[in-house]
Backbone as a printed PyTorch tensor [residue, N CA C, xyz], in Angstrom:
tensor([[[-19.4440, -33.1910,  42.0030],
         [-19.7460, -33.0830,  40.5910],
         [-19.1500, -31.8180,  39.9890]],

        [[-19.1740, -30.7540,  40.4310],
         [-18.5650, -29.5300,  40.5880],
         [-16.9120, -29.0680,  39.8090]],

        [[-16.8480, -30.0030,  40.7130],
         [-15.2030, -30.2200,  40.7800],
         [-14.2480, -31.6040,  39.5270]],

        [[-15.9700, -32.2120,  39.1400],
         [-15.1700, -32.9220,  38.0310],
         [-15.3270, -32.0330,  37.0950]],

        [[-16.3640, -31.4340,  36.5230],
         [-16.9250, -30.1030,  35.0120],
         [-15.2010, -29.0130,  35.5700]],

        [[-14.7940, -28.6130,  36.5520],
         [-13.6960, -27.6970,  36.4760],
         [-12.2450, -28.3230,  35.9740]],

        [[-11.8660, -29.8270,  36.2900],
         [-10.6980, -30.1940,  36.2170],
         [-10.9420, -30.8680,  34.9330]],

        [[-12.1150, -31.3940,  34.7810],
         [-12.2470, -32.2830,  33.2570],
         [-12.1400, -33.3660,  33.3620]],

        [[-12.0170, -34.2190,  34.1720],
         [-12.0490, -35.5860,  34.5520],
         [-12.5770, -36.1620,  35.9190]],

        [[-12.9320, -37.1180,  36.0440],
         [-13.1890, -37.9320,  37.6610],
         [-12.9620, -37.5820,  38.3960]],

        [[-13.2360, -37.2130,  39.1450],
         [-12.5030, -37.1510,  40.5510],
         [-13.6320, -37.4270,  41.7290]],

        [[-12.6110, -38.2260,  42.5680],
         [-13.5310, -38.8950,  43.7520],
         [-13.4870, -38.3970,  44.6420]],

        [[-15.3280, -38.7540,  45.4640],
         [-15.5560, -37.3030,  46.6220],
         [-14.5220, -37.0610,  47.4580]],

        [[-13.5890, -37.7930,  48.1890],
         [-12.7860, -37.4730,  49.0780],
         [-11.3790, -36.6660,  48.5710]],

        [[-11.0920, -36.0910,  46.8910],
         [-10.3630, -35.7970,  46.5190],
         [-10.6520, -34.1150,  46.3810]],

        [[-11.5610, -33.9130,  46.9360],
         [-11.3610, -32.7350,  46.8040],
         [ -9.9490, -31.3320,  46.4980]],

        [[ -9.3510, -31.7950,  47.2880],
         [ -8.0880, -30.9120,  47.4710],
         [ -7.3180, -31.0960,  46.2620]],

        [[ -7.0270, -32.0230,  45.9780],
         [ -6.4850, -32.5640,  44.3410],
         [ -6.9960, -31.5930,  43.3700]],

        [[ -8.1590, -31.6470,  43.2020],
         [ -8.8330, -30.6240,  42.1780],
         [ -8.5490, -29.2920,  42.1050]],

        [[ -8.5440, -28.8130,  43.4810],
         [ -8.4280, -27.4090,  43.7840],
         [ -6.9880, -26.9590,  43.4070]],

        [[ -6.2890, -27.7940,  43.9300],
         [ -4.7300, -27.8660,  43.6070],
         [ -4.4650, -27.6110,  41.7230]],

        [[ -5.0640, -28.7660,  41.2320],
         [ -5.1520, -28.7720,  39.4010],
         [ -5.4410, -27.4800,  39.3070]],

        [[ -6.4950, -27.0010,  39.8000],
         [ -7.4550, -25.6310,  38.8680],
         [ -6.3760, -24.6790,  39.3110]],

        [[ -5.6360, -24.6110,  40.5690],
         [ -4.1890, -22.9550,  40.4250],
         [ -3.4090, -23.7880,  40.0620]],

        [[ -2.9850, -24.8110,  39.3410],
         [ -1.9630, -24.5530,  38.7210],
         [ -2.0030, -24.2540,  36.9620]],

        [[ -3.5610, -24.7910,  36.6280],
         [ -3.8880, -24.1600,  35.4980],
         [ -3.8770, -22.9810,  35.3480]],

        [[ -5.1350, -22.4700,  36.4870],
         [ -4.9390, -21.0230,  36.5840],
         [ -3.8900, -20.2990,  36.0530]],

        [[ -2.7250, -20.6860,  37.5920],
         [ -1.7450, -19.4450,  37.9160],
         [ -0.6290, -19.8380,  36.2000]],

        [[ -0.8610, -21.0110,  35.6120],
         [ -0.0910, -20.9790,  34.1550],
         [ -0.6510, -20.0230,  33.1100]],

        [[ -1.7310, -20.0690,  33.4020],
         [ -2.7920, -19.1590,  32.1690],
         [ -2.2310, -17.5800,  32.8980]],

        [[ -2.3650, -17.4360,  34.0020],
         [ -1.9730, -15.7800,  34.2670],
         [ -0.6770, -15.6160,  34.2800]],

        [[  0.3630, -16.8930,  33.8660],
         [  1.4230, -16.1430,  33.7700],
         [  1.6770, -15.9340,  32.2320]],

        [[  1.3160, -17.2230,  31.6460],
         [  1.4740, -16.9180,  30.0660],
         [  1.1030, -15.7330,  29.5610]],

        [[  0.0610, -15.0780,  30.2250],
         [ -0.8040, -13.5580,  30.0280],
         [  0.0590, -12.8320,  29.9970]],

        [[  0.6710, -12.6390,  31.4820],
         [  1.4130, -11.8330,  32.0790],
         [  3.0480, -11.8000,  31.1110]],

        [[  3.5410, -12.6070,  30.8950],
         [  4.5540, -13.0010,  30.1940],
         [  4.3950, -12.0570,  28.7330]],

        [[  3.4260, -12.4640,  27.7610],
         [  3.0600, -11.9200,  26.5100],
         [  2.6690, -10.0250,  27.0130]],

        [[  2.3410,  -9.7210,  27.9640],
         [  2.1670,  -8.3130,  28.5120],
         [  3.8030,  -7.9220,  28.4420]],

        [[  4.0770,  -8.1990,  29.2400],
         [  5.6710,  -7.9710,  29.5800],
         [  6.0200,  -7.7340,  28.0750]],

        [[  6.4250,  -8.8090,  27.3110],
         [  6.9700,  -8.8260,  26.2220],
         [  6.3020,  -7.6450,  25.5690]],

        [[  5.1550,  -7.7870,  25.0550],
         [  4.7680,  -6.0640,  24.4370],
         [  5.0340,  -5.0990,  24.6660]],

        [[  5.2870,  -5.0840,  25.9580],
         [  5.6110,  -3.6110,  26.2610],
         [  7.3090,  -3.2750,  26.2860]],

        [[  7.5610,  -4.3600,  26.4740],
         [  9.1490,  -4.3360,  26.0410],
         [  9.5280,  -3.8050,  24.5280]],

        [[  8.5110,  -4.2350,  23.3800],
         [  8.9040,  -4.1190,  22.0500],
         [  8.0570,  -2.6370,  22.3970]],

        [[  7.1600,  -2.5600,  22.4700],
         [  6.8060,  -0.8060,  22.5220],
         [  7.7860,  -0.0530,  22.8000]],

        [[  8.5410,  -0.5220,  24.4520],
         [  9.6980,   0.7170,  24.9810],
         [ 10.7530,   0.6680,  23.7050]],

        [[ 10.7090,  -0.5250,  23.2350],
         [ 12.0380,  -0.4090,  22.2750],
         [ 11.5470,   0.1360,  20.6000]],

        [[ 10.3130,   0.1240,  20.6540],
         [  9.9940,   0.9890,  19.0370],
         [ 10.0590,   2.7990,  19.7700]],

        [[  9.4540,   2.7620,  20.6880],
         [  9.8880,   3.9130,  20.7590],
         [ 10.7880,   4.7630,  21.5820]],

        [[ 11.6170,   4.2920,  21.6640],
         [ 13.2560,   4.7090,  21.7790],
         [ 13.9210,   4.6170,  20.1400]],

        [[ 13.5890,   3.8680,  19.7760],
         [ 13.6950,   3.7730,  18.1330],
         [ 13.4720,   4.8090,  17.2970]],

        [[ 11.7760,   4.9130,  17.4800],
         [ 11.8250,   6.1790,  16.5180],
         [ 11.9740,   7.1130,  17.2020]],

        [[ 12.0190,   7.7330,  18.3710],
         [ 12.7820,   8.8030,  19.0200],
         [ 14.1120,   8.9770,  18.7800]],

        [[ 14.9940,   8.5070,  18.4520],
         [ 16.4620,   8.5620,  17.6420],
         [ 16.4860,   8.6650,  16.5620]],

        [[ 15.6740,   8.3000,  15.8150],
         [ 15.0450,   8.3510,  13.9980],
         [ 14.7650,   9.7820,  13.8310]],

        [[ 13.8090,  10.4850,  15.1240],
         [ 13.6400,  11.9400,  15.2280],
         [ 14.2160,  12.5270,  15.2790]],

        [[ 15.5770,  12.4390,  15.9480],
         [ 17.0920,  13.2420,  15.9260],
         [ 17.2280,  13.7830,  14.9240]],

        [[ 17.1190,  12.7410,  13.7810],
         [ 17.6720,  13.1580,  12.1230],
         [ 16.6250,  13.8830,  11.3790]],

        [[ 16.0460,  14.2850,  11.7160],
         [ 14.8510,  14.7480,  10.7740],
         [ 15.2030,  15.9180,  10.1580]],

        [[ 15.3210,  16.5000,   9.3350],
         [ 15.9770,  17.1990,   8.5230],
         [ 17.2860,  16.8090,   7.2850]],

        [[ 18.2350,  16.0290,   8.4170],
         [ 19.2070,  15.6240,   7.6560],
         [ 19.2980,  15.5720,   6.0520]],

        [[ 19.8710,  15.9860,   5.1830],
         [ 19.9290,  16.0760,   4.3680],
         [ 20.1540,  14.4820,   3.5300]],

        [[ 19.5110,  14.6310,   2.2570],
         [ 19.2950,  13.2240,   1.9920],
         [ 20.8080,  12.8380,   0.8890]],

        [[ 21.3420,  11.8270,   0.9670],
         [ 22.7200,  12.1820,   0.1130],
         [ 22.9240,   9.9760,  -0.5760]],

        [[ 22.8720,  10.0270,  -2.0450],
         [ 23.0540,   8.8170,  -2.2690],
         [ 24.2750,   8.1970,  -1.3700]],

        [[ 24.0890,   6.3870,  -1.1280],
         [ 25.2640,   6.2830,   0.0630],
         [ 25.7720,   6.7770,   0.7300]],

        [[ 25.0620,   7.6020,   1.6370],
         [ 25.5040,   8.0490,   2.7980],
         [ 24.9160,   7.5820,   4.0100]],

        [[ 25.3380,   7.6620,   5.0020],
         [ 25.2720,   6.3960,   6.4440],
         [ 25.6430,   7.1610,   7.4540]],

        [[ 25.6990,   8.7080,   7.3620],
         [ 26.2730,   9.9030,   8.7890],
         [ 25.5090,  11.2140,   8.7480]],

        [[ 25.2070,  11.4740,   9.5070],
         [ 24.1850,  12.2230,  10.1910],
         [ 25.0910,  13.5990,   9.5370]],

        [[ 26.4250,  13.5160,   9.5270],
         [ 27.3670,  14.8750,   8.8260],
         [ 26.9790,  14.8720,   7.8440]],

        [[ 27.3410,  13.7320,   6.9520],
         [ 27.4000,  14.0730,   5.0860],
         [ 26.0920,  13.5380,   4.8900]],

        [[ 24.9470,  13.2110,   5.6600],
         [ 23.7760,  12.7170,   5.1590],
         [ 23.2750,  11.4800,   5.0210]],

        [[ 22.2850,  10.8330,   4.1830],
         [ 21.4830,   9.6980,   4.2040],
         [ 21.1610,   9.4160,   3.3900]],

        [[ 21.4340,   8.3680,   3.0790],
         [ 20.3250,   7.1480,   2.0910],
         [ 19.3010,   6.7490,   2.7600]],

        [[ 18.0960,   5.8610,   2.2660],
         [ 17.2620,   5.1350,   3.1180],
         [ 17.8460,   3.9920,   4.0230]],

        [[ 18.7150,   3.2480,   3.4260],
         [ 19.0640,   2.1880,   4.3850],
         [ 20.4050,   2.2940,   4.9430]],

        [[ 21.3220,   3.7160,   4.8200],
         [ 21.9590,   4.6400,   5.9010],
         [ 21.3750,   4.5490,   7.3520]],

        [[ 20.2230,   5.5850,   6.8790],
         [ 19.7300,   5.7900,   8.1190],
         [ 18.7610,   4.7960,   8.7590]],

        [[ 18.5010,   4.0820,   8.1620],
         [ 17.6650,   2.2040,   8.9260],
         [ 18.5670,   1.4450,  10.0160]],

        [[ 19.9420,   2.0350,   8.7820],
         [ 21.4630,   1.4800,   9.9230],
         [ 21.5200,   2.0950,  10.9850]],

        [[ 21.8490,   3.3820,  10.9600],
         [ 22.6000,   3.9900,  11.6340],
         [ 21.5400,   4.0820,  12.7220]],

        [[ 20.3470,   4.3880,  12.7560],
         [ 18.7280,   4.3810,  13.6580],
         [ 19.7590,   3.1100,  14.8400]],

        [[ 19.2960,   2.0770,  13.8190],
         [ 19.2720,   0.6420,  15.1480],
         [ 20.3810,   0.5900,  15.4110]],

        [[ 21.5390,   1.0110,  14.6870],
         [ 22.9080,   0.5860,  15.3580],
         [ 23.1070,   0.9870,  16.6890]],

        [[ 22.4050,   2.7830,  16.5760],
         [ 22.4550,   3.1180,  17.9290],
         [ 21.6970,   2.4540,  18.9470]],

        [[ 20.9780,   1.6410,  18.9540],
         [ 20.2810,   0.3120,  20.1090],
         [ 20.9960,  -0.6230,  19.7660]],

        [[ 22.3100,  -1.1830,  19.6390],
         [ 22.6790,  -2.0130,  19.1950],
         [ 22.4310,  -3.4080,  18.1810]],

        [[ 21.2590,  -2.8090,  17.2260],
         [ 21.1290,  -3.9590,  16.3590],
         [ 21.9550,  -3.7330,  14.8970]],

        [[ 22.5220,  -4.5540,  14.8310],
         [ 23.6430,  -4.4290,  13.5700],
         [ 22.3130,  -5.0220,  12.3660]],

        [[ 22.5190,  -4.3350,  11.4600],
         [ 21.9470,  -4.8240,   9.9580],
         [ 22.7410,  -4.2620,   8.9830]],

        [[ 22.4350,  -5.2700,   7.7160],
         [ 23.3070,  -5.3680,   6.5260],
         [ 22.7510,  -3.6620,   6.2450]],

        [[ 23.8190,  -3.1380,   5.0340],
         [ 24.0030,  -1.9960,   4.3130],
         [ 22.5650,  -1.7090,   3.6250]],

        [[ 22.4690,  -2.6560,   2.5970],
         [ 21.6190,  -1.9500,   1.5490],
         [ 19.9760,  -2.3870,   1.4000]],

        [[ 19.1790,  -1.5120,   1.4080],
         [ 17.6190,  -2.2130,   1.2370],
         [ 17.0570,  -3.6240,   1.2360]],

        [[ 17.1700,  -3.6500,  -0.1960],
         [ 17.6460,  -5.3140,  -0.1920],
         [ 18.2490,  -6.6300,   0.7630]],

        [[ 18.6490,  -6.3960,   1.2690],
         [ 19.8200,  -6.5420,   2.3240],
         [ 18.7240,  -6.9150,   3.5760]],

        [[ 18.3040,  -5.8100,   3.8980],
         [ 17.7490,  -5.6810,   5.1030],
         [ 16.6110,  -6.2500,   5.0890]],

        [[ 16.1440,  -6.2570,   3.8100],
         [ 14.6110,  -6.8460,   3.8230],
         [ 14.5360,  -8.3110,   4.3400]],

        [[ 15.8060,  -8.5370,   4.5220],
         [ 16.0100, -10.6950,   4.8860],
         [ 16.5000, -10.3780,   6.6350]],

        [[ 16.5360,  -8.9540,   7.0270],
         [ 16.9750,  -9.1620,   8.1390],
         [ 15.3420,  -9.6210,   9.2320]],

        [[ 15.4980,  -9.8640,  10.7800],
         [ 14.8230,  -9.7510,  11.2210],
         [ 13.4480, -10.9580,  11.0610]],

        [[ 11.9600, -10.7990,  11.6050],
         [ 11.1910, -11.7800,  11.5410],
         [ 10.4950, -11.3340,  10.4940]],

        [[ 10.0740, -11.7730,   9.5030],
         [  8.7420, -11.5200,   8.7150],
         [  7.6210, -11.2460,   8.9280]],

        [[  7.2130, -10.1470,   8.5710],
         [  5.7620,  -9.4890,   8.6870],
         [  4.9450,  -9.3340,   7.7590]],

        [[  3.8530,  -9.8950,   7.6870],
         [  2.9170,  -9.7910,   6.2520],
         [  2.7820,  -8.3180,   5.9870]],

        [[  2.7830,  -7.7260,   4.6270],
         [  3.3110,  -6.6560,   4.1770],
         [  2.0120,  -6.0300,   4.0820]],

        [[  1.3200,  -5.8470,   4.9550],
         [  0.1410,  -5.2660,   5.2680],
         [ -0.1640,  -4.4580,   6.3070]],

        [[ -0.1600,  -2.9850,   6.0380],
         [ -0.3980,  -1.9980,   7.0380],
         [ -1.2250,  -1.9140,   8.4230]],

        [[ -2.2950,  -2.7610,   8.3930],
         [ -2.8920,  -2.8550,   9.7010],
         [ -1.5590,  -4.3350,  10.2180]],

        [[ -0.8940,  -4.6970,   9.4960],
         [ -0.3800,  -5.5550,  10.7570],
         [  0.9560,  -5.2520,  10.8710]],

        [[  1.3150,  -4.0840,  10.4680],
         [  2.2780,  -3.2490,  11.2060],
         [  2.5280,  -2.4960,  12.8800]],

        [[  4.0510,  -2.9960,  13.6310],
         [  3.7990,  -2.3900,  14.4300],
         [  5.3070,  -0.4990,  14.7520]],

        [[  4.7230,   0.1430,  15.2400],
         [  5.7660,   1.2540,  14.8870],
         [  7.3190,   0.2140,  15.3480]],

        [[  8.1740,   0.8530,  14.5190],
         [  9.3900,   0.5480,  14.7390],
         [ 10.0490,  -0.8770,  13.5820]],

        [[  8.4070,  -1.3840,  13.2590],
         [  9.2210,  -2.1040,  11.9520],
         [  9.6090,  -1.9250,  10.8330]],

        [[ 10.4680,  -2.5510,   9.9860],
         [ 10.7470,  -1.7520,   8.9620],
         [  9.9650,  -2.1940,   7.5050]],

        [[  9.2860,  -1.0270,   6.8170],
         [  8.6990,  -1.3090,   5.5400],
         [  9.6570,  -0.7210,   4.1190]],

        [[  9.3990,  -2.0550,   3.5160],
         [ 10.3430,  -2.2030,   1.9740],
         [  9.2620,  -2.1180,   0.8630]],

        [[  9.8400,  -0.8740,   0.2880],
         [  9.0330,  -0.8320,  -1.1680],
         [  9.9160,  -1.2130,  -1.9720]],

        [[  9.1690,  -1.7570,  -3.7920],
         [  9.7510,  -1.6660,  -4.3500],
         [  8.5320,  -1.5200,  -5.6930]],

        [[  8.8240,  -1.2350,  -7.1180],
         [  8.2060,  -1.2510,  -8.4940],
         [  7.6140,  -2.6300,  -8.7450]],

        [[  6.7410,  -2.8430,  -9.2660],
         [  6.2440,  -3.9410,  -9.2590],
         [  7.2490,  -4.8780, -10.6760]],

        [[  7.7700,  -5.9440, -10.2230],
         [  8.9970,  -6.6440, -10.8420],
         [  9.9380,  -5.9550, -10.9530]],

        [[ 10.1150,  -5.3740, -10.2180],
         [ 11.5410,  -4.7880,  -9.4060],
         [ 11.9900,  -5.2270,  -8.3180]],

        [[ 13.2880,  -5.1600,  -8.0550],
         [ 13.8650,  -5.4100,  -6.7760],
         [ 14.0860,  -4.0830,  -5.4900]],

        [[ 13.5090,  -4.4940,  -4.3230],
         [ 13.4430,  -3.6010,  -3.3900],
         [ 14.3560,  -2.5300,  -3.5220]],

        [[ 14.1510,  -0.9530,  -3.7180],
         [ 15.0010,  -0.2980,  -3.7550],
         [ 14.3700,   1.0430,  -2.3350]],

        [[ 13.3960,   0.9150,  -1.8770],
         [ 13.4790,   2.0060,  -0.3550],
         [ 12.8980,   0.8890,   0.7780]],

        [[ 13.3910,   1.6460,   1.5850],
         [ 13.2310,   1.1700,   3.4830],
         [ 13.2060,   2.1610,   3.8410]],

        [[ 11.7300,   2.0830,   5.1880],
         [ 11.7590,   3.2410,   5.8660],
         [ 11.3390,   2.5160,   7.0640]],

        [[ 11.0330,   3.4250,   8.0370],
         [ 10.9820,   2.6820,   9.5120],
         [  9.0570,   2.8120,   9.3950]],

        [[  8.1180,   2.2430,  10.0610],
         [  6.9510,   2.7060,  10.5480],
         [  6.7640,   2.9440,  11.6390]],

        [[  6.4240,   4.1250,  11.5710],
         [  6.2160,   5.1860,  13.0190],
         [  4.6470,   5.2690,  13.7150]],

        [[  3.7460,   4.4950,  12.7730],
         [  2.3940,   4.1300,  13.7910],
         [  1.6610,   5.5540,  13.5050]],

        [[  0.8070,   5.0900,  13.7000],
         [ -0.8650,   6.1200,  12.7670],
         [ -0.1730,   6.8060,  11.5590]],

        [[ -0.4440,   5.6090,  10.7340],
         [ -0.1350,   5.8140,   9.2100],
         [  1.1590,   6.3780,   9.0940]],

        [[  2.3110,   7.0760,   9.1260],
         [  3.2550,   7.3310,   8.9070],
         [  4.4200,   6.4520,   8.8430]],

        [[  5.6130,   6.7050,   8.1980],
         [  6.6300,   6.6270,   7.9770],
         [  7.6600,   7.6240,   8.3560]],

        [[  8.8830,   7.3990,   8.8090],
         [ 10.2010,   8.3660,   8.8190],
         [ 11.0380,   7.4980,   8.0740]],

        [[ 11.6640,   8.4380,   6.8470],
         [ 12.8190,   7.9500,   6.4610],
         [ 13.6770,   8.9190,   5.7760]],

        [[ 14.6630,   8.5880,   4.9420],
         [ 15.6010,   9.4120,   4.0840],
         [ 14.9800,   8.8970,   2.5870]],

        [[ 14.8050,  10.2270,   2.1350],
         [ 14.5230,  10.1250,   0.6520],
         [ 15.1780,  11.5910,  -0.1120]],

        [[ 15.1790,  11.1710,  -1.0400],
         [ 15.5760,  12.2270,  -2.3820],
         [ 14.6080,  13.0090,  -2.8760]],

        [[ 13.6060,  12.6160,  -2.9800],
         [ 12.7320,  13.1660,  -3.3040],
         [ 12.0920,  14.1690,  -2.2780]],

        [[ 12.0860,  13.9180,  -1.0330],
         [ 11.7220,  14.6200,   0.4250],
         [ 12.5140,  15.2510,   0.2840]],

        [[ 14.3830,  15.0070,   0.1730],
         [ 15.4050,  16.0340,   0.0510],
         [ 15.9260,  15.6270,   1.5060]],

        [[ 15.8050,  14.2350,   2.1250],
         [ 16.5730,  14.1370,   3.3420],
         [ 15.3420,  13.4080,   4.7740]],

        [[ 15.9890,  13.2240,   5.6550],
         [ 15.3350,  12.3300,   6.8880],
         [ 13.3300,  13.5810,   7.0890]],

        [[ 12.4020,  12.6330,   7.0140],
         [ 11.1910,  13.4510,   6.7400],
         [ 10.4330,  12.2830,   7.5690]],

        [[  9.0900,  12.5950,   7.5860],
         [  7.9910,  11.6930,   8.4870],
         [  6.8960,  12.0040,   6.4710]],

        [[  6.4370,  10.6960,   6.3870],
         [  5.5360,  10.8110,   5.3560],
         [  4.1690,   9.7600,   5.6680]],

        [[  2.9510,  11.2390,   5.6050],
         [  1.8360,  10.2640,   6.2050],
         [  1.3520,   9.4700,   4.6960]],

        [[  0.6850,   8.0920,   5.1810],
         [  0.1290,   7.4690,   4.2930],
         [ -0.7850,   8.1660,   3.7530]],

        [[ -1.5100,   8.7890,   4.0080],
         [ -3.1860,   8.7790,   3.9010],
         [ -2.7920,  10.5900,   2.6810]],

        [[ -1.7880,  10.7820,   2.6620],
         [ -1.6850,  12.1380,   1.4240],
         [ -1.2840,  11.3750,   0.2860]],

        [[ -1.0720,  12.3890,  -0.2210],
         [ -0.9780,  12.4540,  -1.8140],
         [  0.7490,  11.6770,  -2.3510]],

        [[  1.4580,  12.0560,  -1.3110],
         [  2.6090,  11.8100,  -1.1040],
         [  3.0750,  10.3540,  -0.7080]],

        [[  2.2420,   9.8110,   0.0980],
         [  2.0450,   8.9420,   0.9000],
         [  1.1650,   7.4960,  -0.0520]],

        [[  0.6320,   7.7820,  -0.8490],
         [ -0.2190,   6.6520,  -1.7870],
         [  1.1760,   6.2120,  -2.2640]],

        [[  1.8540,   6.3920,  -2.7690],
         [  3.3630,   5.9720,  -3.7300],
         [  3.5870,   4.8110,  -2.2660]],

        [[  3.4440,   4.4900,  -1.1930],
         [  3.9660,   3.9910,  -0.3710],
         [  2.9340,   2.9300,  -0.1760]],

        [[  2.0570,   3.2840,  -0.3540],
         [  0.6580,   2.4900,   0.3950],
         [  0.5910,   1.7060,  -1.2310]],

        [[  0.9150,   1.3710,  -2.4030],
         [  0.9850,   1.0520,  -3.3550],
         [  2.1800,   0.2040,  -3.5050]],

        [[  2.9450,   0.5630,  -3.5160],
         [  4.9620,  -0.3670,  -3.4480],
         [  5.1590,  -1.2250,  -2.0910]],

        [[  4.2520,  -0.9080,  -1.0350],
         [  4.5030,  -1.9110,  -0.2700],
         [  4.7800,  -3.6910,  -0.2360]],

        [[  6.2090,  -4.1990,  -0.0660],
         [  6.6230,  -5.1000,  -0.9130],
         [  6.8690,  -6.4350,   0.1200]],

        [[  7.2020,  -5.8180,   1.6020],
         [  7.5040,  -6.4110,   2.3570],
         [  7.9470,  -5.7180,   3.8620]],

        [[  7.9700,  -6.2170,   5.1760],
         [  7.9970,  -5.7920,   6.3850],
         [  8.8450,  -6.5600,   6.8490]],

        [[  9.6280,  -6.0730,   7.7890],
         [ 10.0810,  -7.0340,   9.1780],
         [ 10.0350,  -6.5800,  10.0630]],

        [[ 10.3370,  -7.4660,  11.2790],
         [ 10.2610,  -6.6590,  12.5470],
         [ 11.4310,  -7.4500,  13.1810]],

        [[ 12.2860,  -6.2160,  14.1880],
         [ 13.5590,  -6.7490,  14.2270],
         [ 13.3710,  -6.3100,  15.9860]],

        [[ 14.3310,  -7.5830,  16.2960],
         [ 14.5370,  -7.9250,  17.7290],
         [ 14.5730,  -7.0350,  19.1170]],

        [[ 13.9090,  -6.6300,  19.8120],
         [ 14.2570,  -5.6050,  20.8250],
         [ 15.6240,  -6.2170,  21.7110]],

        [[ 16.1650,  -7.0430,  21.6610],
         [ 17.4650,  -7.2770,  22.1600],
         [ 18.6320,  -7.0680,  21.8220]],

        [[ 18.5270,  -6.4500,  20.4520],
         [ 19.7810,  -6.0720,  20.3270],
         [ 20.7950,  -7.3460,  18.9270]],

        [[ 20.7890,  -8.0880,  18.8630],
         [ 20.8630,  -9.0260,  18.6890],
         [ 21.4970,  -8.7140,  16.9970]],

        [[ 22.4960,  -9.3280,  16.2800],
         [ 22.6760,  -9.0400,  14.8430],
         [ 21.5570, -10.0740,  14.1970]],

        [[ 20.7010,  -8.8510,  13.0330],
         [ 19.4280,  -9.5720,  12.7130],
         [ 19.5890,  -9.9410,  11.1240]],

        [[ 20.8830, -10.0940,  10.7690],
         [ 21.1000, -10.2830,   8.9870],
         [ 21.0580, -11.7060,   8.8470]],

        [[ 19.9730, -11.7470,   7.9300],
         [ 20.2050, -13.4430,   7.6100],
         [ 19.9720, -13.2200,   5.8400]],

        [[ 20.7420, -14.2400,   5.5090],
         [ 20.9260, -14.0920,   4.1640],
         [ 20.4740, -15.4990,   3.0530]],

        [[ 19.3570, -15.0910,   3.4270],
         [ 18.8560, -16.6520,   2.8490],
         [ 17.7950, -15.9260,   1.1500]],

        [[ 18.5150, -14.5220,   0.8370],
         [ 17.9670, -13.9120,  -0.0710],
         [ 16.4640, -14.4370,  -0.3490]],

        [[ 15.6850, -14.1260,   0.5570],
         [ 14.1890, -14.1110,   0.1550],
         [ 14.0300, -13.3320,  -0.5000]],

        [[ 14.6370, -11.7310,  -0.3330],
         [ 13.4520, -10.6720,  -0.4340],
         [ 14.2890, -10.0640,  -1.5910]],

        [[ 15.4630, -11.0690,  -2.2830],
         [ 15.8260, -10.2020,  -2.9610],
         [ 15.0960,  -9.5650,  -4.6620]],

        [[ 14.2250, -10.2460,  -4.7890],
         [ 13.5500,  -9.6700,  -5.9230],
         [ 12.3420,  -9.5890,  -5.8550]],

        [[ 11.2610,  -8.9900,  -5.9910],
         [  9.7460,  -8.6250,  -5.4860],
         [  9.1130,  -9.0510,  -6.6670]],

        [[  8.4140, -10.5400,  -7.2520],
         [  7.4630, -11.0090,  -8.3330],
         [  6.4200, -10.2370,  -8.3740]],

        [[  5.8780,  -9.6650,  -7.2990],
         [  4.2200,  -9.0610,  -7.4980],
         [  3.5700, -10.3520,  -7.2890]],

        [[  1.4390,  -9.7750,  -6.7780],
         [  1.3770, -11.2220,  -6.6240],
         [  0.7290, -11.5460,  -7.9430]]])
C-alpha cells in the first residue's frame, strides 16, 4: 500500500522493485533539475560579478557626451558597452538601443539582479540613461551630472531621480553571446 501513495498508481505486491526504481528516477530528476538551476545561478553571479568588477576599473573616468574610451571618457551607454564588451557581449551603441537588448526584466527593483542593466527615462519620453545594477540598492554608471563613471545609492537624495524614472531592465546573457535585438520595444516609454 506504501508503495502505491509514493509512485501514485497501482502497483502489485510482487512489484515491488518497479516502484522503488520509479521513486530514483523521480527523485534523482528532481535533484538534478535543483542542481542544474544552482549551477546556473551561480554562473550568472560569477558573471555579474566579474562585470561589475570591470565597471569598477572606470570609476572616476571622466564623463564626456559620446564617448565609449576609458581615454577620452563616457557616456552612459559608452560605458554599458565598453563594461560587457570586455566579457564578450556585444550590444548596440545608444540607450535606447540597448534597452531591446537581452531578456526582459520587470522594471522593479526588488526583482533586480546585480549586473543587469536599468533604463531610465522622463515620463513620455524616450529612454535617455542606462546604468548597470550593482546590488544593495546601487547603481554604477557614467553621468554628467556625477561628472563621469560613479556608484549612486538609491536610498539618497541623489538616488530618488532613479528610483522614480525607472522605465525598464534587462538582463543579458552570461555567455557571451551578441544580445541586440531590434524589435524596438523599448523605444519610447508611455508611462503606465
Amino acid at each position: 500500500m506504501l508503495w502505491q501513495l509514493v509512485v501514485g498508481r497501482n502497483v502489485a505486491p510482487g512489484q515491488p522493485v518497479a516502484a522503488i526504481a520509479l521513486c530514483a528516477v523521480v527523485l534523482c530528476a528532481t535533484e538534478a533539475r535543483g542542481q542544474a538551476e544552482r549551477v546556473a545561478s551561480r554562473a550568472r553571479a560569477g558573471s555579474a560579478a566579474r562585470v561589475l568588477s570591470t565597471a569598477d576599473r572606470y570609476l572616476g573616468v571622466r564623463y564626456r557626451w559620446g564617448g565609449t574610451s576609458p581615454k577620452t571618457g563616457f557616456d552612459c551607454s559608452g560605458f554599458v558597452q565598453y563594461v560587457f564588451a570586455k566579457h564578450g557581449t556585444r550590444l548596440p551603441r545608444t540607450s535606447r538601443q540597448q534597452a531591446s537588448s537581452g531578456q526582459r526584466v520587470r522594471p522593479v527593483w526588488s526583482a533586480l539582479r546585480p549586473g543587469d542593466l536599468v533604463l531610465f527615462a522622463e515620463p513620455g519620453r524616450r529612454i535617455s540613461h542606462v546604468a548597470i545594477y550593482a546590488g544593495r540598492r546601487r547603481i554604477i554608471h557614467a553621468t554628467s551630472s556625477g561628472r563621469g563613471v560613479r556608484y549612486d545609492a538609491l536610498d539618497t537624495k541623489r538616488g530618488k531621480w532613479f528610483v522614480r524614472h525607472l522605465v525598464a531592465a534587462r538582463r543579458l546573457s552570461p555567455r557571451g553571446a551578441s544580445l541586440a535585438f531590434s524589435d524596438g520595444s523599448a523605444e519610447r516609454w508611455s508611462g503606465p
